[in-house]
Short mmCIF file of the C-alpha atoms (twelve columns), coordinates in Angstrom:
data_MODEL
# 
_entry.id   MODEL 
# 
loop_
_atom_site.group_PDB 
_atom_site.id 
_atom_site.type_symbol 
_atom_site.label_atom_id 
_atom_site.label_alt_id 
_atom_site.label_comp_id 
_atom_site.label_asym_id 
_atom_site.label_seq_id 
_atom_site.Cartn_x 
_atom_site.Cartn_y 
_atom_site.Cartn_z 
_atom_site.pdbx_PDB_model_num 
ATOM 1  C CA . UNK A 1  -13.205 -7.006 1.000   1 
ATOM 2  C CA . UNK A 2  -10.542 -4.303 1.854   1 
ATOM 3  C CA . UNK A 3  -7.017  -5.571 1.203   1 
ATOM 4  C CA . UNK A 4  -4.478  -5.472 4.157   1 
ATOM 5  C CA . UNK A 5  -0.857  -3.007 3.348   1 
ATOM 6  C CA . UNK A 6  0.793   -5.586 3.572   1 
ATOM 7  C CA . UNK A 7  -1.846  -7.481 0.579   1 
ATOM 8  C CA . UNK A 8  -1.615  -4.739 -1.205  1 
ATOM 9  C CA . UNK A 9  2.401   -4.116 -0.877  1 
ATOM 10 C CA . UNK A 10 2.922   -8.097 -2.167  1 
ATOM 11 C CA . UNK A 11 0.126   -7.269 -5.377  1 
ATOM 12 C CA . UNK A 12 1.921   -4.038 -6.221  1 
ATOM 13 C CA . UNK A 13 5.753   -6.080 -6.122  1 
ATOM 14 C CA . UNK A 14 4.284   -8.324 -9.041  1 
ATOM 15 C CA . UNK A 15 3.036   -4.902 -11.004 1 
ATOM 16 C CA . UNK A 16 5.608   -2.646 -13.415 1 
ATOM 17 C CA . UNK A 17 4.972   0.669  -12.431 1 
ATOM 18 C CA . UNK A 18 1.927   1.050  -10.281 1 
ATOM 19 C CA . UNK A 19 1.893   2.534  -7.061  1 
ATOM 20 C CA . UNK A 20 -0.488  3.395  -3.736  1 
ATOM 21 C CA . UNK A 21 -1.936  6.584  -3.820  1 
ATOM 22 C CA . UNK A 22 -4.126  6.666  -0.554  1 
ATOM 23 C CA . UNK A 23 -6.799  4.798  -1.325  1 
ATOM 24 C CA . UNK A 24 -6.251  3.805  -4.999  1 
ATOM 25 C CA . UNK A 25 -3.612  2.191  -7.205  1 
ATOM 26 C CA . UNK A 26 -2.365  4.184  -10.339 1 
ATOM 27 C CA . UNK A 27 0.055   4.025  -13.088 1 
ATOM 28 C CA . UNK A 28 1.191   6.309  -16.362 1 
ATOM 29 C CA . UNK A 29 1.294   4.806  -19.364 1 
ATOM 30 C CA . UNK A 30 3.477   6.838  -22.367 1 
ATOM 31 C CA . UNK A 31 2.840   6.164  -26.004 1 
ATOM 32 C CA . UNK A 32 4.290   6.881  -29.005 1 
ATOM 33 C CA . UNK A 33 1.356   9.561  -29.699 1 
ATOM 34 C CA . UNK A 34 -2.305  10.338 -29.351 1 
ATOM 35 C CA . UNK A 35 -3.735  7.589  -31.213 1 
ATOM 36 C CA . UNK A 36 -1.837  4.993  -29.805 1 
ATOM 37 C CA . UNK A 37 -3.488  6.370  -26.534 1 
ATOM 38 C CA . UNK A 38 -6.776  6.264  -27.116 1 
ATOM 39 C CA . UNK A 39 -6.217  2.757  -28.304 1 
ATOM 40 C CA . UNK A 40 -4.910  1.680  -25.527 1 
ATOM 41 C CA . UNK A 41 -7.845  3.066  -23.769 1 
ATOM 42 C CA . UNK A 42 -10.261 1.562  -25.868 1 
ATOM 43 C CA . UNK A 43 -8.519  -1.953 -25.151 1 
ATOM 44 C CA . UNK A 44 -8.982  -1.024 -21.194 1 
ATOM 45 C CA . UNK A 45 -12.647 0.347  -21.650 1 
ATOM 46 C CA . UNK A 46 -12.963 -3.368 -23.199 1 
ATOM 47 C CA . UNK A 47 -11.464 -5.127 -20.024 1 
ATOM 48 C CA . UNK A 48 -13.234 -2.654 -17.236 1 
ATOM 49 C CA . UNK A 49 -16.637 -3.266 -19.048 1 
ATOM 50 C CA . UNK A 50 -16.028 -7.591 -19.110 1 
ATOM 51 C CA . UNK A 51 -15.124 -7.240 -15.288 1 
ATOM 52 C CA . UNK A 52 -17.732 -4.520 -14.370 1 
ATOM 53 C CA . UNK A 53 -15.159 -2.625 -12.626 1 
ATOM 54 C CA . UNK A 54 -13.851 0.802  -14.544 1 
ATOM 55 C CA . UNK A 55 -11.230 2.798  -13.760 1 
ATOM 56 C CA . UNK A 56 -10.371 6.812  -13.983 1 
ATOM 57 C CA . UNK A 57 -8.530  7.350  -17.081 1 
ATOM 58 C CA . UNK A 58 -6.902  10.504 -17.573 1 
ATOM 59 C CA . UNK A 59 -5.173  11.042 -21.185 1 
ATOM 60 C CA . UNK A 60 -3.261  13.862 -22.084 1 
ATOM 61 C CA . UNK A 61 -2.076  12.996 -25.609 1 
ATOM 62 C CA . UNK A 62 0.876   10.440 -25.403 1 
ATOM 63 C CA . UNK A 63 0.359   9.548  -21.677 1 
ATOM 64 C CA . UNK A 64 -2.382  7.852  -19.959 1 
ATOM 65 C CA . UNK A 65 -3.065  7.348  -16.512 1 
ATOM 66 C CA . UNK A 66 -5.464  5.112  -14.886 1 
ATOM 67 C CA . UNK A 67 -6.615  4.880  -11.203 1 
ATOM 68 C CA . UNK A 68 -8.063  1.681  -9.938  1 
ATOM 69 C CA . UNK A 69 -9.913  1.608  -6.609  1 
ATOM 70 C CA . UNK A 70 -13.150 -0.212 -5.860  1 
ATOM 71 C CA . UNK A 71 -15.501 2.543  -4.704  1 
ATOM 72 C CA . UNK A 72 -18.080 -0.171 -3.118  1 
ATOM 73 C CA . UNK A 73 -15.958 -0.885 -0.680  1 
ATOM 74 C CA . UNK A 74 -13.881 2.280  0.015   1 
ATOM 75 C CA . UNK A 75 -10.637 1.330  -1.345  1 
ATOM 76 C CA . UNK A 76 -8.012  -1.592 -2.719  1 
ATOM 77 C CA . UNK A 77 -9.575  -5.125 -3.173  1 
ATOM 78 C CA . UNK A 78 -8.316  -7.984 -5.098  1 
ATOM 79 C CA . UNK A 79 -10.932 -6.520 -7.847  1 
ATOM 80 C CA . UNK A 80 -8.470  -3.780 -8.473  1 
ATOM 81 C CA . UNK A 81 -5.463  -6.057 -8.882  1 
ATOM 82 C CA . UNK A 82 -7.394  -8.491 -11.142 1 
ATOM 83 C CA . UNK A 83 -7.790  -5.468 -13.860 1 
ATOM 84 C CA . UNK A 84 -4.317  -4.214 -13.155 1 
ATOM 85 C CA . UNK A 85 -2.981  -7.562 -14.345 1 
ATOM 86 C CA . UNK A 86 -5.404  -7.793 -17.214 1 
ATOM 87 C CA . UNK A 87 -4.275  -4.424 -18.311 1 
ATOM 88 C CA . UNK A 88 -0.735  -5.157 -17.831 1 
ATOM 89 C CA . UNK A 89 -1.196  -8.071 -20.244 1 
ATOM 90 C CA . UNK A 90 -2.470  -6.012 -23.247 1 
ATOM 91 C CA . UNK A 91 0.625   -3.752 -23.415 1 
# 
């Protein structure tokens, strides 16, 4: 189910760094260097594959950036924030 602005403006107060971009939530991540980013990604690909839910990830050496939206339903459900958390707790 579609989350309400005003769900989705509480979720994103609890979340360092991610933001509403239309439809989808995103955040950069910065690393130290390219390695360090594709383990970070690897961690993720871990997490999105346990929920069945996998984000865009865009890397481009020392930054990573991952957009979460759940294309079922045509935008931001509480699936979204539920990986956005998990991530979060990896860093």
């Amino acid at each position: 189910m579609l989350l309400s602005e005003q769900d989705i403006m509480q979720n994103l107060s609890s979340l360092d760094g991610w933001e509403q971009s239309g439809i989808e939530i995103e955040k950069q991540f910065k690393f130290k260097n390219f390695i360090h980013s594709i383990g970070f990604v690897n961690k993720v690909a871990i997490l999105a594959e346990k929920a069945d839910h996998h984000p865009d990830i865009l890397v481009q050496y020392n930054k990573v950036k991952l957009v979460l939206s759940t294309h079922s339903e045509g935008g931001i459900t509480e699936k979204d924030f539920s990986l956005a958390n998990e991530i979060e707790n990896i860093l």
